[in-house]
C-alpha positions in Angstrom: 9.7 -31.3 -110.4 7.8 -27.8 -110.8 9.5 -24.6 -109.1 8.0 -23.7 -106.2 7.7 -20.1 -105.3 9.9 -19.0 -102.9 8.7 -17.6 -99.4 8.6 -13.9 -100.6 6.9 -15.2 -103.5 4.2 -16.4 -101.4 4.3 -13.4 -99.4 2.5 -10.8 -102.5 0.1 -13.5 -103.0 -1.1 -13.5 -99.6 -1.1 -9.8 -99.0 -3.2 -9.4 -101.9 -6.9 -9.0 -101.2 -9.9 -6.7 -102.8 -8.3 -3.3 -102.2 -4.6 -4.5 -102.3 -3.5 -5.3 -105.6 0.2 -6.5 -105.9 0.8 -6.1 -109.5 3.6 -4.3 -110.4 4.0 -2.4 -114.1 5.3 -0.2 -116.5 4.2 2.4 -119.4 6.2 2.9 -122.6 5.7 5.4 -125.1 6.3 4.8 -128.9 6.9 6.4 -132.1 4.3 6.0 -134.5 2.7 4.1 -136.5 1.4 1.5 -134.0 2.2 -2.0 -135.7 -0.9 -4.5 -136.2 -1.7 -7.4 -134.5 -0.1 -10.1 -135.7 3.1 -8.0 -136.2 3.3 -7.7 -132.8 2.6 -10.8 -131.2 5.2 -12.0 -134.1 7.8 -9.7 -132.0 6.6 -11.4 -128.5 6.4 -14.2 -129.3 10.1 -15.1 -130.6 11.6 -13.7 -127.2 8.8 -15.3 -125.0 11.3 -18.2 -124.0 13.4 -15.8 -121.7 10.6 -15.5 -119.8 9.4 -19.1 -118.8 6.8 -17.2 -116.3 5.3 -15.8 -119.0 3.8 -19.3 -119.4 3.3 -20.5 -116.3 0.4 -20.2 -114.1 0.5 -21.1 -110.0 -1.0 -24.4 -109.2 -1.5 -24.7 -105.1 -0.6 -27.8 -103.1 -3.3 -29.6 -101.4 -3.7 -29.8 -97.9 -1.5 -26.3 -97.9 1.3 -28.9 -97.4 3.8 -27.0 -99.2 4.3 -23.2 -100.8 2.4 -23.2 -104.6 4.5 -23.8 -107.5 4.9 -22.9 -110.8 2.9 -25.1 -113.8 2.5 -24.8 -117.3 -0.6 -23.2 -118.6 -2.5 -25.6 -120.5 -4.7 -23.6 -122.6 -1.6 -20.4 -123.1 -2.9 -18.3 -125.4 -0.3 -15.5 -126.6 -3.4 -13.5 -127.7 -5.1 -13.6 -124.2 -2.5 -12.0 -122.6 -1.2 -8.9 -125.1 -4.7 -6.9 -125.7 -5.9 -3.3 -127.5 -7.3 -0.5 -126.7 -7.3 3.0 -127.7 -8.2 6.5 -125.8 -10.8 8.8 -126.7 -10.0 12.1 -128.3 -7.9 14.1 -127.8 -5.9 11.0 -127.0 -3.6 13.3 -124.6 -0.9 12.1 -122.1 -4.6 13.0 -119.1 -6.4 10.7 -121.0 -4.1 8.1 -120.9 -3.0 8.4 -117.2 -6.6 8.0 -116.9 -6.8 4.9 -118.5 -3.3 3.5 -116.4 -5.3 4.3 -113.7 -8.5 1.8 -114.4 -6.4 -0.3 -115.9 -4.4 -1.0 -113.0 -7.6 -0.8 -110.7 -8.6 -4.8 -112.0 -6.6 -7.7 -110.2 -5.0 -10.2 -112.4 -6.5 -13.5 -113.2 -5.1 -16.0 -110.9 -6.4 -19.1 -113.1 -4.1 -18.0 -115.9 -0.2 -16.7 -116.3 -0.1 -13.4 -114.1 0.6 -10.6 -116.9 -1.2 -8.4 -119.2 0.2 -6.0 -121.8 -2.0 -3.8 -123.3 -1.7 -1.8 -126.4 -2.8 1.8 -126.2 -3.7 3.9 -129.8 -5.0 6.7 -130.5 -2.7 9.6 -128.4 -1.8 12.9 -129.7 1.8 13.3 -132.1 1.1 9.5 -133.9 2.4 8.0 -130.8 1.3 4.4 -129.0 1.9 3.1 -125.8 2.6 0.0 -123.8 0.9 -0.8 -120.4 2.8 -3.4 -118.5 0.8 -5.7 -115.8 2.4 -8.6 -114.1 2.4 -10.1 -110.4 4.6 -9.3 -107.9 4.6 -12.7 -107.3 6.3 -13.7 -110.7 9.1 -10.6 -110.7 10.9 -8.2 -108.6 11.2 -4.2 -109.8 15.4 -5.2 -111.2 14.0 -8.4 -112.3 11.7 -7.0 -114.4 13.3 -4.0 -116.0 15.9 -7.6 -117.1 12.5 -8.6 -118.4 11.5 -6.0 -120.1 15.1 -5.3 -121.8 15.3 -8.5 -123.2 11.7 -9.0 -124.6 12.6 -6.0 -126.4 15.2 -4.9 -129.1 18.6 -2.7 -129.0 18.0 -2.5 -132.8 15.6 -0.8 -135.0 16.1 -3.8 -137.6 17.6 -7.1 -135.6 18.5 -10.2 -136.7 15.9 -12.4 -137.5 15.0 -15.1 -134.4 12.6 -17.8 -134.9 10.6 -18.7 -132.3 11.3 -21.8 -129.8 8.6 -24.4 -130.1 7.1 -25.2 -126.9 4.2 -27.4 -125.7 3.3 -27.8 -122.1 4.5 -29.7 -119.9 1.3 -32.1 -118.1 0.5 -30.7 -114.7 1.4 -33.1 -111.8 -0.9 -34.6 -109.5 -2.1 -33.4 -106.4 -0.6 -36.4 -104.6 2.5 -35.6 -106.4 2.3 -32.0 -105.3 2.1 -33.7 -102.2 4.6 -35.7 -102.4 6.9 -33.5 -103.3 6.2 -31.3 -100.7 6.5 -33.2 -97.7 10.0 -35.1 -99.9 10.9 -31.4 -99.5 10.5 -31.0 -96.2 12.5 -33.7 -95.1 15.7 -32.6 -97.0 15.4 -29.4 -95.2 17.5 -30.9 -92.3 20.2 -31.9 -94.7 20.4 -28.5 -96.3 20.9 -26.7 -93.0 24.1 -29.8 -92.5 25.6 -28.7 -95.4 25.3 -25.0 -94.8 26.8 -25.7 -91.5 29.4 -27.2 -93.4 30.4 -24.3 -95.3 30.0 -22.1 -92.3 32.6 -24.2 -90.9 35.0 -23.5 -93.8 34.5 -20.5 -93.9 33.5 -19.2 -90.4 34.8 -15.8 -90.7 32.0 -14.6 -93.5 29.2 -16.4 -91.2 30.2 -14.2 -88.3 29.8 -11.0 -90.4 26.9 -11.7 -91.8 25.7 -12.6 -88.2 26.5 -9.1 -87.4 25.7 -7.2 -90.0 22.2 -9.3 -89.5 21.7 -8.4 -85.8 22.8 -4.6 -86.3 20.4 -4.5 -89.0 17.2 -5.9 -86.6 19.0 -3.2 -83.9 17.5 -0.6 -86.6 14.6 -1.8 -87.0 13.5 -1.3 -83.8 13.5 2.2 -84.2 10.1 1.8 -86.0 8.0 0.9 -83.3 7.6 4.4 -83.1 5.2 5.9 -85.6 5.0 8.7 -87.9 2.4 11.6 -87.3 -1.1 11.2 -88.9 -0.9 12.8 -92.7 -3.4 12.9 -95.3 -1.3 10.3 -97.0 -2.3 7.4 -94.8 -5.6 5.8 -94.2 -8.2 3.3 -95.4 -7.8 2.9 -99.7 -10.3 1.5 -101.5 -9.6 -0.7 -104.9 -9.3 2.4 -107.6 -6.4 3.6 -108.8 -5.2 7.2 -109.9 -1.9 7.6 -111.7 0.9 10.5 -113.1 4.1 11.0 -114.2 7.0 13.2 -113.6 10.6 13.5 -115.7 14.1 14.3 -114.7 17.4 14.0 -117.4 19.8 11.5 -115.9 22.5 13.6 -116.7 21.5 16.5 -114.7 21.4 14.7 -111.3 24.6 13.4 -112.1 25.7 16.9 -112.4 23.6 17.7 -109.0 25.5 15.1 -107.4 29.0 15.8 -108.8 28.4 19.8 -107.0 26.3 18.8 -104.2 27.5 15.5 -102.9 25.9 12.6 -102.1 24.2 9.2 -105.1 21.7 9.4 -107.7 19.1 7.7 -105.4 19.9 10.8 -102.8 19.0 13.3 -104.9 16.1 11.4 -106.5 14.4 11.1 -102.5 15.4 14.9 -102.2 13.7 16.0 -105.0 10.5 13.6 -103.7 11.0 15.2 -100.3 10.1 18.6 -101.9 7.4 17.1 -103.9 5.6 15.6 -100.7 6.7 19.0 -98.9 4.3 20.8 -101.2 2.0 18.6 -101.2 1.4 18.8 -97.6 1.8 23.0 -97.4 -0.7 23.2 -99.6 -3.3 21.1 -97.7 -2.6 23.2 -95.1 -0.7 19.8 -93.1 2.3 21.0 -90.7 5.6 20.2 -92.3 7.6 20.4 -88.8 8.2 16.1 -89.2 9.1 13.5 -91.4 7.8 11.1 -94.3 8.3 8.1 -93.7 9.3 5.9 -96.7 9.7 2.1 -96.9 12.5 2.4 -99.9 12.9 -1.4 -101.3 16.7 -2.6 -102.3 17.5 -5.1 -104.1 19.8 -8.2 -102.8 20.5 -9.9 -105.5 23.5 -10.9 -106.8 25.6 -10.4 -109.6 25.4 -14.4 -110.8 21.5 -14.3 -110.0 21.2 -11.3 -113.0 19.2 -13.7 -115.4 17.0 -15.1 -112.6 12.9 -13.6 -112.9 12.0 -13.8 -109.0 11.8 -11.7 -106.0 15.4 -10.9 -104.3 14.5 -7.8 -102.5 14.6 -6.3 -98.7 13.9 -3.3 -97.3 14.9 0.1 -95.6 13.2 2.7 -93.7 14.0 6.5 -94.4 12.8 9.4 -93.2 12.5 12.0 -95.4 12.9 15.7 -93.7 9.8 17.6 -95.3 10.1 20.0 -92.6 13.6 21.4 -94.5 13.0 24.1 -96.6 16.1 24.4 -98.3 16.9 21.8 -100.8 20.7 21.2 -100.6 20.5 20.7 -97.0 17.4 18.0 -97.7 19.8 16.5 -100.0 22.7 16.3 -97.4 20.1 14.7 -94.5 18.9 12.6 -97.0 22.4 11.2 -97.9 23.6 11.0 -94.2 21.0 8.9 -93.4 21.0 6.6 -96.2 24.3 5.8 -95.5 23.8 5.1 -91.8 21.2 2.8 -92.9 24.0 0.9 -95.3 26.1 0.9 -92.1 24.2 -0.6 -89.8 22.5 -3.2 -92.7 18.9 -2.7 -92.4 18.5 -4.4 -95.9 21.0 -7.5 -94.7 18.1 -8.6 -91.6 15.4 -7.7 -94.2 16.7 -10.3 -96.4 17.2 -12.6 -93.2 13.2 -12.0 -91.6 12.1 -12.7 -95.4 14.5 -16.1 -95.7 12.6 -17.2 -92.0 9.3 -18.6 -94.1 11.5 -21.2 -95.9 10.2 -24.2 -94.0 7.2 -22.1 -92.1 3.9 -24.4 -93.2 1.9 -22.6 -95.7 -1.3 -21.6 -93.7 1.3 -20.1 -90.5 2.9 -18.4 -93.8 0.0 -16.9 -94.9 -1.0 -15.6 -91.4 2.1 -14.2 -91.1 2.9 -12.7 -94.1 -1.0 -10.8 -93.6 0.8 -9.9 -90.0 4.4 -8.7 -90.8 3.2 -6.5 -94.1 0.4 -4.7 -92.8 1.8 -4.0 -89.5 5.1 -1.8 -90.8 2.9 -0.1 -93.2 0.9 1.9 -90.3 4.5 2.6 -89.3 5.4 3.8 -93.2 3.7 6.9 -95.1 4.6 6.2 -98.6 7.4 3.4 -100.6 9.6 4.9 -103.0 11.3 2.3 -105.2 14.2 3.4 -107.5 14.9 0.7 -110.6 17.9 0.8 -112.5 16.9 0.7 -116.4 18.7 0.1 -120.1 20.6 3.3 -120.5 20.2 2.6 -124.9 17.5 3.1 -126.7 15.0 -0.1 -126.7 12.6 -0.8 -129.6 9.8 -3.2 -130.1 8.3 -3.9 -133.7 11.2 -1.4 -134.7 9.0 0.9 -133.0 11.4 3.0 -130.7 10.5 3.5 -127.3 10.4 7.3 -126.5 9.6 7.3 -123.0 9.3 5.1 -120.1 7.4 5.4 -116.2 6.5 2.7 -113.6 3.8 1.3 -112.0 4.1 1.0 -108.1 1.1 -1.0 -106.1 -0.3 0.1 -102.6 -1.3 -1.4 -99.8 -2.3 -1.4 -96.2 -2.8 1.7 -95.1 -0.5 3.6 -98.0 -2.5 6.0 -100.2 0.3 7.3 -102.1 3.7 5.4 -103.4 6.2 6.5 -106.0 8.3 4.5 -108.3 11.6 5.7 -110.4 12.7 4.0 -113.6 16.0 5.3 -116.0 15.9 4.7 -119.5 18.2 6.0 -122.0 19.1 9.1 -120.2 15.6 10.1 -118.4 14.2 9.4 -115.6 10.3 8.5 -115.0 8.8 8.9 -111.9 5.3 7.0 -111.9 2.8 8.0 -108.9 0.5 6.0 -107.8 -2.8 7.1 -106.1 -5.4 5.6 -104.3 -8.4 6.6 -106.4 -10.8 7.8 -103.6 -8.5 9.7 -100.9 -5.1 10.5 -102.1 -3.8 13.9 -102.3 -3.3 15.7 -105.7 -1.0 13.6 -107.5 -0.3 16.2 -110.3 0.7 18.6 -107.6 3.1 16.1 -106.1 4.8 15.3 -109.4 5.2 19.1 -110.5 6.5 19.6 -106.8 9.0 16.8 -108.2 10.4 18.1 -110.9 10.6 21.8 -109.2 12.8 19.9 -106.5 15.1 18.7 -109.0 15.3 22.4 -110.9 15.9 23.7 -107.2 18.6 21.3 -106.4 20.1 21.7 -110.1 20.2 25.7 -109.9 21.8 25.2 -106.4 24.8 23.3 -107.9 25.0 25.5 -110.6 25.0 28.6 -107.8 22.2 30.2 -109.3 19.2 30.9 -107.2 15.3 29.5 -107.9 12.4 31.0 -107.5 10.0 29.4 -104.1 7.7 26.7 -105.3 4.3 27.8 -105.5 3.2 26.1 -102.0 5.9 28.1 -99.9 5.0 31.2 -101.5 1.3 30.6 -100.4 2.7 29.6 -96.6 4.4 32.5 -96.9 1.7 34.6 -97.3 -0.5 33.1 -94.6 2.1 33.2 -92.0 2.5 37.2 -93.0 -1.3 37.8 -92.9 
């Protein structure tokens, strides 16, 4: 019986349409020399079988009797899917956000296995890149940084691994899809028995996570109320714009050993100040908040190996209207943790879990419903994924550096993504190519918020970012 994608699944399909493109992705750079071709695909192909998705495409089921599932492509062609390009001279780090940027602006091809992976040539210091492309549909942000660590390799030389044969399995029928569908619809009743059952024996958990689910919907009320109108909300079109900023692991660990508070605290301060420039220098009051829909994962430790979507949300507000950056960092990491407590993320999980049995065309209106309506409530998502803290290589090529890909939607012209590997962090900003803000003014806003926060905790004193100095001068004239 083919996997069928589960209701969250379902969910980025749906929400996709000509401006909204729910791919998600990733950029690597690479030593030098690029390897050929073959050499590559050679390296892809003798992982590929951790990644069954990889060579799957989604088949629907007629009459919308059931949520799509997962098939075997026919006609999978390794070479399809892994493509070249190269960047015009001077082949600089703008040139190739440039090409990110269109790139990411075309949807994926529905009719065949949702990736792409395209290799880059031609940039300055002998170096290559990696472009990552592949539904959200097929992979959460944790699921696929475990995809992209084990497609790759923790040695320069590893030990030789032949490739698995495979040959496709023969697509099912449509009254088998069918079939299937409606067989399992009527063991849905059974399923809720036996989770009864184990509510029964152990009735104690059930009435915590009851709890924690209702507190958690409490929260949410809280955004019926909406942010104030920003440059960084409105109609975005289907183009793309995309840049980079860097931080070293090990110096907001040392932020958060003097100032208090997690990694992901000091990563949203240091975005607060970014988007706090960003708005004093379009002139934008700063007395409010950004609003932020901040994805967490819920998946478990046993579901680790599993490539689907287990992921809820929260809702911070991030206090642009604080000058100081310590004190951003301590409202930042007050509220997170009142969000924790009262489990915003635990009656995410549960509202997502509600399109189980839902039929699929009441899914699909709903789904269109629920994510467009919270993002006129949001101004931006900021995702943080956990990455391989060793050094990755692929073709014994080692990976130097490595940034995400975050998609938009709704009415979201700006969203930020976070991704560690091997001591760095890379923040990947995504634009809307038409009306968002200046995104390398954001990310240099980034990385000054993370130099403010680290001179703080080293008790030195930094010099005002650019965009306060020029408030400053306005308010004195």
């Amino acid at each position: 019986m083919p996997e069928r994608l589960s209701p969250l699944d379902v969910t980025f399909l749906h929400v996709e349409d000509d401006v909204s493109h729910m791919h998600i992705g990733s950029v690597g750079l690479f030593e030098g020399p690029a390897p050929a071709q073959d050499e590559l695909l050679a390296a892809i192909e003798r992982k590929l079988h951790l990644a069954p998705r990889y060579r799957c495409r989604i088949r629907s089921v007629p009459l919308e009797a059931g949520r799509p599932v997962w098939v075997d492509d026919q006609h999978f062609r390794l070479d399809y899917h892994v493509r070249r390009t190269a960047l015009p001279t001077p082949g600089g780090d703008a040139e190739l956000r440039r090409l990110v940027g269109r790139l990411m602006s075309h949807q994926l091809d529905r009719s065949r296995p949702l990736w792409e992976v395209w290799i880059v040539e031609g940039l300055s210091g002998g170096r290559w890149a990696v472009l990552s492309k592949l539904h959200h549909a097929m992979v959460d942000g944790v699921a696929g940084s475990s995809l992209i660590t084990n497609l790759m390799d923790r040695e320069r030389r590893p030990e030789p691994i032949e490739p698995q044969p495979w040959t496709a399995t023969p697509e099912p029928s449509d009254a088998r899809l069918v079939l299937d569908a409606l067989a399992e619809r009527a063991r849905f009743p059974l399923r809720e028995l036996e989770s009864a059952a184990r509510a029964l024996r152990a009735p104690q958990e059930v009435l915590t996570h009851a709890a924690q689910t209702a507190q958690g919907l409490a929260a949410y009320a809280g955004l019926a109320r909406a942010p104030a109108p920003t440059l960084l909300n409105g109609p975005i079109g289907p183009h793309r714009r995309w840049h980079w900023a860097t931080a070293r692991l090990e110096e907001v660990k040392e932020i958060r050993a003097a100032l208090g508070g997690t990694v992901n605290d000091v990563v949203l301060a240091a975005i607060t100040g970014g988007f706090r420039e960003l708005l004093l220098d379009a002139g934008e009051p700063v007395d409010r908040v950004v609003r932020t829909l901040v994805p967490v994962s819920v998946r478990s430790r046993h579901e680790s190996g599993v490539y689907d979507n287990q992921v809820s949300a929260m809702f911070a507000d991030l206090p642009v209207g604080l000058a100081d950056g310590p004190a951003r960092l301590a409202a930042i990491h007050a509220q997170l943790r009142h969000l924790k407590d009262t489990h915003q993320a635990v009656a995410g999980q549960a509202l997502t879990g509600l399109g189980g049995f839902a039929p699929e065309m009441l899914l699909a209106l709903g789904a269109r419903i629920a994510t467009r309506t919270p993002q006129r409530t949001v101004n931006t998502v900021t995702t943080n994924v956990p990455g391989p803290q060793h050094t990755l290589y692929l073709a014994g090529r080692r990976m130097l550096e490595a940034f995400p890909y975050v998609p938009l939607g709704g009415h979201v012209r700006v969203g930020v993504a976070i991704y560690s590997y091997d001591g760095t962090l890379g923040f990947g900003v995504t634009g809307d190519g038409d009306a968002a803000p200046d995104l390398a003014l954001l990310c240099a806003g980034i990385e000054r918020g993370i130099a403010e926060l680290l001179a703080a905790a080293r008790g030195e004193t930094p010099a005002p970012p650019p965009a306060e100095r020029r408030s400053s001068a306005r308010t004195r004239a």
